[in-house]
C-alpha positions in Angstrom: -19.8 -36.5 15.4 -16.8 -36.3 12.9 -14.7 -33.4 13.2 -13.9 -31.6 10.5 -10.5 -30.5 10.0 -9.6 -26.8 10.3 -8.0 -25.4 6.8 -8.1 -22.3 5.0 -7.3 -22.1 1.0 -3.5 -21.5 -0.4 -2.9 -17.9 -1.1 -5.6 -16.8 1.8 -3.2 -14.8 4.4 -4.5 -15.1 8.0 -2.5 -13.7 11.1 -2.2 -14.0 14.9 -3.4 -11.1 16.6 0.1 -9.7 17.4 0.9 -9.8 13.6 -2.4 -8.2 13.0 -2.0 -5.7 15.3 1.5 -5.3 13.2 -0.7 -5.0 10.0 -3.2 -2.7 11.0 -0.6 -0.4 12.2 0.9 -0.2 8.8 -2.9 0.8 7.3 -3.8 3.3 10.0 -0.1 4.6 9.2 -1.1 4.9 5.1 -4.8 6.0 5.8 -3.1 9.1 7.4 -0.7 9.8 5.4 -3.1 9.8 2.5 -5.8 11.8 4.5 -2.6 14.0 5.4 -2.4 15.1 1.4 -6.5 15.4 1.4 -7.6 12.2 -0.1 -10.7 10.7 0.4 -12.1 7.6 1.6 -14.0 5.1 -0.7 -15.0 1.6 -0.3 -16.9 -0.2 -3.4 -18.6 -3.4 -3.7 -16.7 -6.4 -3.3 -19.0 -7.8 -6.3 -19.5 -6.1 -9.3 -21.4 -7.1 -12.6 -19.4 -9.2 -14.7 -20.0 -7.1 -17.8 -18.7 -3.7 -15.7 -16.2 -5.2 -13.9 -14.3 -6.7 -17.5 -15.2 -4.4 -19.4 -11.5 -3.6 -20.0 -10.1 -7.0 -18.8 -8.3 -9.6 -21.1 -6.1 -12.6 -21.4 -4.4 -13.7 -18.1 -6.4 -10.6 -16.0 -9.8 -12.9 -17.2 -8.9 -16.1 -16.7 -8.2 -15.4 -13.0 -11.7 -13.7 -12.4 -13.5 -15.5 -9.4 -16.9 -15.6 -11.5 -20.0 -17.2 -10.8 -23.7 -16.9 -11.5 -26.6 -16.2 -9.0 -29.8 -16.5 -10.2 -29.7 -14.2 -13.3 -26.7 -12.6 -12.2 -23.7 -12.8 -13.9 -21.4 -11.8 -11.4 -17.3 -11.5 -10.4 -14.9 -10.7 -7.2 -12.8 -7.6 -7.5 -9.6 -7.8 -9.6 -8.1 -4.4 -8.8 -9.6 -1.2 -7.2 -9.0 0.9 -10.5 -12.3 -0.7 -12.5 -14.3 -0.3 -9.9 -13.2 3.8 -9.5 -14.0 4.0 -13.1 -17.3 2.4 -12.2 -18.0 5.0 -9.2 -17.0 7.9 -11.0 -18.8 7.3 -14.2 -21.7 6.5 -11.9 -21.4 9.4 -9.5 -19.4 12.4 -12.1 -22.2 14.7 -11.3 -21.9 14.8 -7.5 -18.2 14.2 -7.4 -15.8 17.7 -7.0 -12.9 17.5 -9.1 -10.4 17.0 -9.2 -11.2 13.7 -7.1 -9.3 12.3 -4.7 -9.6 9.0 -3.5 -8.1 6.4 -1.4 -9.3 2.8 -1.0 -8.2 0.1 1.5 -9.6 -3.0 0.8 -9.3 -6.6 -0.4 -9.3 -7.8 -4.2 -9.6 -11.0 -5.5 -7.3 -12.9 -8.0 -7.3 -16.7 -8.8 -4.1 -17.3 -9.6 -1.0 -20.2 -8.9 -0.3 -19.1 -5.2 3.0 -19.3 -4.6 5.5 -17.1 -2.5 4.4 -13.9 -2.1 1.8 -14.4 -4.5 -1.8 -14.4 -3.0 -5.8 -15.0 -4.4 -6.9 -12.3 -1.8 -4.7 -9.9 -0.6 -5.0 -5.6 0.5 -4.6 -3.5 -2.3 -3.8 0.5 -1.0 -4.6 2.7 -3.6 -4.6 6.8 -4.1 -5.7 8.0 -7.6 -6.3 11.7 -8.8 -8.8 11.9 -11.2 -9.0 15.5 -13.3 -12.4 16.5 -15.5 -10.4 17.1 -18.9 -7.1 18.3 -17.7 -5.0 17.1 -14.9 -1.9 19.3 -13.8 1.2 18.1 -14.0 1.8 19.7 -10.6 -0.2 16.3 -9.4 2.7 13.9 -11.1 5.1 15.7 -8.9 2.4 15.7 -5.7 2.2 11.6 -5.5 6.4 11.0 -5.0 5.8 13.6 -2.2 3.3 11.2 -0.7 5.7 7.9 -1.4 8.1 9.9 0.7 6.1 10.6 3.4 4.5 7.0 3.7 7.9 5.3 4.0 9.6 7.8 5.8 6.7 6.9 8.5 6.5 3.6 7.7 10.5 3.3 8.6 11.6 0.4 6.4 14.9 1.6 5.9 16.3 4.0 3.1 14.4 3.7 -0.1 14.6 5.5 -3.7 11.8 6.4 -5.8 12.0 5.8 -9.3 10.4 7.6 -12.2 10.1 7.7 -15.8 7.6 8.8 -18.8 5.6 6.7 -21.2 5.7 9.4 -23.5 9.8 9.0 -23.9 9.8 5.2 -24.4 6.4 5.7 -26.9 8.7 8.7 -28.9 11.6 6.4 -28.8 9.9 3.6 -30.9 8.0 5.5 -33.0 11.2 7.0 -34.2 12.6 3.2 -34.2 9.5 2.5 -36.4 8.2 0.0 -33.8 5.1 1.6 -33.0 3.2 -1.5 -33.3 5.0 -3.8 -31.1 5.6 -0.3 -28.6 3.6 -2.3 -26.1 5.4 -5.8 -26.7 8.4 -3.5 -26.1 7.6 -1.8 -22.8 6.7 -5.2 -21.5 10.2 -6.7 -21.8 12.3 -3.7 -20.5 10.2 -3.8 -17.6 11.5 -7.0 -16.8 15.0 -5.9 -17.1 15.9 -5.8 -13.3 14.3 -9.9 -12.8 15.6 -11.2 -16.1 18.9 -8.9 -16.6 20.3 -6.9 -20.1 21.5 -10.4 -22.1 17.8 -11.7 -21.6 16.2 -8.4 -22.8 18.6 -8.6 -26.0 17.4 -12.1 -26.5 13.3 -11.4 -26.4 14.4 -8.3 -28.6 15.7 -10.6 -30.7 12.8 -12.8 -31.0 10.4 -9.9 -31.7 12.9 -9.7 -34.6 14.1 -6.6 -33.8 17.1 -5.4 -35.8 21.0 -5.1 -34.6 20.2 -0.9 -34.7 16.9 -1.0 -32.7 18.0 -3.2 -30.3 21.5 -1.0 -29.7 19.3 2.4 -29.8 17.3 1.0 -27.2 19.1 -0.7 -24.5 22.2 2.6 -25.4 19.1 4.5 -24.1 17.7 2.3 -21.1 21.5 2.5 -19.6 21.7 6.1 -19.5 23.0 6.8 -16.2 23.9 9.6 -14.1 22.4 12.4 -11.6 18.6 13.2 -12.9 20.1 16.7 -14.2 22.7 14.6 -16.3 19.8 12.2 -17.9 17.8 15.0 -18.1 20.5 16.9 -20.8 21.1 13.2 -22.2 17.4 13.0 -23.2 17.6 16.3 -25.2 20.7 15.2 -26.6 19.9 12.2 -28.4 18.9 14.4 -31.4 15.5 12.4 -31.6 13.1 14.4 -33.5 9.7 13.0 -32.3 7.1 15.2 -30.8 5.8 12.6 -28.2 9.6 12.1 -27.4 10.3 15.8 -26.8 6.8 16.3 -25.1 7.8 13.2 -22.5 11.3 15.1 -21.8 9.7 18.0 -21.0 7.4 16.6 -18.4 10.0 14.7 -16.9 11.6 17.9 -16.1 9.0 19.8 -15.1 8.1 16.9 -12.7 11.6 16.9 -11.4 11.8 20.8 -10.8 8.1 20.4 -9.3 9.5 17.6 -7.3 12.1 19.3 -5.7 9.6 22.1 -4.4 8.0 19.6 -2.0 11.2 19.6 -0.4 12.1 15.8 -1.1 15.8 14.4 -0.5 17.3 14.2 -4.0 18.6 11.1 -3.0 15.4 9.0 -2.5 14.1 10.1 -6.2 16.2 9.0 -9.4 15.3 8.9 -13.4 15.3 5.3 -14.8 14.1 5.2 -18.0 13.5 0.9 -17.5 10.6 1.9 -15.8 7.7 1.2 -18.0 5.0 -0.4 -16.1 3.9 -3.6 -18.3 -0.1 -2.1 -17.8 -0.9 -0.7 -21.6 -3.3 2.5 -20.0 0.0 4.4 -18.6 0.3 7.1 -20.7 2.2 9.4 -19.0 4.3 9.9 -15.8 5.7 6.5 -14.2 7.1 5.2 -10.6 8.4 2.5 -9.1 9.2 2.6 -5.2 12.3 0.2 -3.9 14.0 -0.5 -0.6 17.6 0.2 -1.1 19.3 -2.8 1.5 16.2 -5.3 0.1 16.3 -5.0 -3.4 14.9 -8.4 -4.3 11.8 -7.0 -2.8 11.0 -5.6 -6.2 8.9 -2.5 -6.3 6.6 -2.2 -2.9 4.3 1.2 -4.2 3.9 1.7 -8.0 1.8 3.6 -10.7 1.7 6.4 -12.9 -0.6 8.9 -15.3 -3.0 7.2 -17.6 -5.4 9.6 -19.9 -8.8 8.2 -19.2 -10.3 6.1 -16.8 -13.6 6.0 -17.5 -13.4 5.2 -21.6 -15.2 2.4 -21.0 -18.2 3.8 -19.2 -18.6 7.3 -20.5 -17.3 9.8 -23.3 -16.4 12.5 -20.3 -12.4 12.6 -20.4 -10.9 11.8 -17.3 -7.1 11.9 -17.0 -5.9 10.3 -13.5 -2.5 9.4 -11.8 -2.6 7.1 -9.2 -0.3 4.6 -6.9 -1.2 1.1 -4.8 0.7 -0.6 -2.4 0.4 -4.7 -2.4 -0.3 -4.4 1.4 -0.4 -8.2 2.0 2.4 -9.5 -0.4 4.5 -6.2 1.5 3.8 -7.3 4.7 4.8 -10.9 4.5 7.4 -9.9 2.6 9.1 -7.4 5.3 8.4 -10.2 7.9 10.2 -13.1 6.0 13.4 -10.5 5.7 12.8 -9.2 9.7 12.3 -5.4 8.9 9.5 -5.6 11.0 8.8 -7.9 14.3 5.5 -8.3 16.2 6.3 -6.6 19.7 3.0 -6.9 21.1 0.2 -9.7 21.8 -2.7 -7.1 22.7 -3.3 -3.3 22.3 -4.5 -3.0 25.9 -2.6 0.1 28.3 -4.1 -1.6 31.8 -5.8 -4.8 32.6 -7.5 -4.3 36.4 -7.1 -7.7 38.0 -9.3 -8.1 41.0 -8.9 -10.7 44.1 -12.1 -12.0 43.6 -15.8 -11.1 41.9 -16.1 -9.3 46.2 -14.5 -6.1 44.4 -16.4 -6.3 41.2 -18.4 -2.7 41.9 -15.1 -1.3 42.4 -13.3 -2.8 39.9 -15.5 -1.7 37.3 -15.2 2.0 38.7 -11.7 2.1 38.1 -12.0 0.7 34.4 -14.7 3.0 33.7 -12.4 5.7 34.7 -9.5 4.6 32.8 -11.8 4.5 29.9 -13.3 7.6 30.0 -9.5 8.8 29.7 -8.6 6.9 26.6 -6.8 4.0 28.2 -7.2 0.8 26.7 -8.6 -1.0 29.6 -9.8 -4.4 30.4 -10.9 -6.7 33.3 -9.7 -10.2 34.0 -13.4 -11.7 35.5 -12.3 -15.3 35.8 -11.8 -16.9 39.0 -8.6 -18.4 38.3 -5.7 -18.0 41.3 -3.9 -15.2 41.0 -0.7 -17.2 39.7 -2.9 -17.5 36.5 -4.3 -14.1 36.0 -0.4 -12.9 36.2 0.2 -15.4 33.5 -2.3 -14.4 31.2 -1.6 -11.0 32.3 2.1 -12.1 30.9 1.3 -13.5 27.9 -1.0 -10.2 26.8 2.0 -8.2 27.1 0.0 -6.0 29.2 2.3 -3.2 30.5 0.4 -2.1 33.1 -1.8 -4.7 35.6 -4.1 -2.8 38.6 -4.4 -5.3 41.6 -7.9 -5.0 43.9 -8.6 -6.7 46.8 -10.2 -5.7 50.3 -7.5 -2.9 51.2 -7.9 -1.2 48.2 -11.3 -1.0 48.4 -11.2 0.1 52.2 -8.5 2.7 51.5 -10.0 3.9 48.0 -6.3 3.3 46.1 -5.4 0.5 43.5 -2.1 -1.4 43.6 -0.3 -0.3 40.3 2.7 -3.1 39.2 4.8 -2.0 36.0 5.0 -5.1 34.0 8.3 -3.6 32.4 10.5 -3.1 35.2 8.4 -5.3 37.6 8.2 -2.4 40.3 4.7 -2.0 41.9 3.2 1.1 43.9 0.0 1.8 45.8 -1.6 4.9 44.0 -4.9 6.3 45.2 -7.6 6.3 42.7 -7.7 10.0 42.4 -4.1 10.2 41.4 -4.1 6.9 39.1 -4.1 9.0 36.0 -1.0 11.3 36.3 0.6 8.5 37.3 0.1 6.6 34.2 0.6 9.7 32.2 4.3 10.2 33.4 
């Protein structure tokens, strides 16, 4: 029979189990974290209806839709987990308590170029907020408190969280008189850390922007200083706009709010680049950033957007949410070494009998360790024991129990440290204190 050879797609990640076990570590470390603040779980289908699911969707976002037809089903993957909230909590407003908050976990679906760090199915980690007409500002404040926690858990090294306000940017141009290209606008200062200041001048340029506009603008971009310092430069500038003033305000009260959670002033800054290119943020905007890696880009992003759920029902639903690009992060970290595999199995013991003779004991033993909440397991081949140490070896197992006829007789296990290579007979009745030292 021809074989047929073993392949997965481009942009499909797929790990060993010791960088798996790495991976999973880093979810059950976010899924606390946002349990910790009181979010809750949700998990929607990975395939929606077409005509839900792009509802909102245009140009690029379409044309890398996985869609397909079954039977009279018009049908697509995933994109994002933001449509399908909108979905769920048009679908389910009148069972829901708000506000409503919600993580998700799970995979989405994009059929772009892969390329390098770029993938077609990759972990999205998302936390949204979702109000029922209003939305506290309190909760702008709330999700920086959570970035702070994650990655101070998380342990990548120091890291700065960056924030800004659509509403400035959106005052800014109206009093420029660019209100029409506002969007066209926000898209190119975003780019300004990849591309640099002389690029942005250039695009501005091309928009035909005038020698003023384009000097009010970047003059404004570059303000610099402590967040106190930008603060009084914002209500400085002498720019009488209503959505500019309102956007200044909320920046401070976020700031002030902020500072009540008890964050480090040092790992939260102003930078009024940030814009986030997506057109729904209306309001409050962040941008998260290793210090020592900044070619990382931003690793957790988001902001405030007014209503979720336009496009499914006329109930107003201001939100504020964040998502973490779990699988572009991950193989990101691992390509710069901020993280390293350290272990091959997530086993505590593995109870290595002589020979299938001591298999009724064996099995007592494990059962006991399990019982306990030791990660147990039991080599049943019939292998030498050279071998069984071997695999025993390879697992990075750091404990191995040994049974053979005088352990049985004597009712004790033979306990070797795989660490420091020491080994001890221990009776059974003892076993677990001695593992709990």
């Amino acid at each position: 029979m021809q074989k047929v050879q073993p392949k997965i797609l481009p942009g499909f990640m797929e790990l060993l189990p010791s960088d798996q076990i790495l991976f999973n570590n880093m979810i059950d470390t976010i899924r606390s974290v946002y349990e910790k603040f009181g979010f809750l779980p949700l998990d929607t289908p990975v395939i929606e209806h077409s005509e839900v699911l792009l509802a909102k969707a245009g140009g690029e976002t379409e044309k890398q839709i996985y869609r397909f037809n079954k039977g009279d089903n018009d049908l697509s993957l995933r994109f994002d987990l933001t449509v399908p909230l909108a979905r769920y909590v048009a679908m389910h407003y009148n069972d829901l308590v708000f506000p409503f908050k919600r993580y998700q976990m799970s995979k989405v679906f994009r059929g772009e170029r892969p390329q390098k760090g770029r993938y077609r199915e990759f972990y999205q980690c998302d936390i949204d907020i979702i109000g029922n007409e209003v939305l506290p500002l309190v909760y702008d404040a709330e999700i920086p408190a959570i970035i702070y926690e994650l990655f101070k858990q998380l342990n990548f090294g120091d890291f700065v969280i960056r924030i800004n306000n659509r509403k400035i940017l959106n005052g800014l141009f109206s009093y420029l008189n660019l209100d029409n290209l506002s969007a066209d606008v926000m898209r190119i200062i975003d780019k300004i850390d990849k591309i640099g200041k002389d690029n942005v001048i250039e695009e501005f340029k091309d928009m035909n922007l005038n020698e003023e506009q384009i000097n009010t603008i970047i003059n404004f971009i570059t303000i610099n200083g402590n967040n106190d310092e930008i603060i009084c430069s914002l209500k400085q500038n002498n720019i009488d706009n209503e959505v500019y003033l309102d956007g200044v305000n909320e920046l401070e009260t976020v700031i002030k709010y902020i500072r009540d959670f008890g964050l480090n002033e040092s790992n939260f800054k102003i930078d009024l680049t940030i814009a986030r290119g997506l057109d729904y943020y209306t309001g409050t905007v962040y941008e998260t950033n290793l210090i020592k890696y900044p070619k990382l880009g931003s690793i957790c992003s988001g902001g405030r957007y007014e209503n979720l759920t336009g496009y499914y029902t006329d109930q107003k639903l201001p939100g504020i949410g964040i998502s973490i690009g779990l699988t572009r992060l991950f193989s990101q970290l691992k390509e710069e070494k901020i993280i390293e595999s350290t272990r091959n199995s997530l086993l505590d013991v593995l109870v290595i009998p002589f020979d299938d003779t001591y298999m009724d004991y064996t099995l007592k033993v494990a059962n006991k360790l399990r019982d306990n909440s030791f990660k147990t397991d039991v080599y049943y081949g019939n292998k030498g024991m050279k071998q069984k140490m071997k695999y025993a070896n390879r697992l990075g197992v750091p404990y191995v129990i040994l049974i053979g006829t005088d352990e049985v007789e004597k009712n004790v296990v033979s306990l070797k440290n795989m660490i420091t290579g020491e080994q001890e007979i221990v009776n059974i009745d003892n076993l677990l204190d001695v593992l709990n030292k």
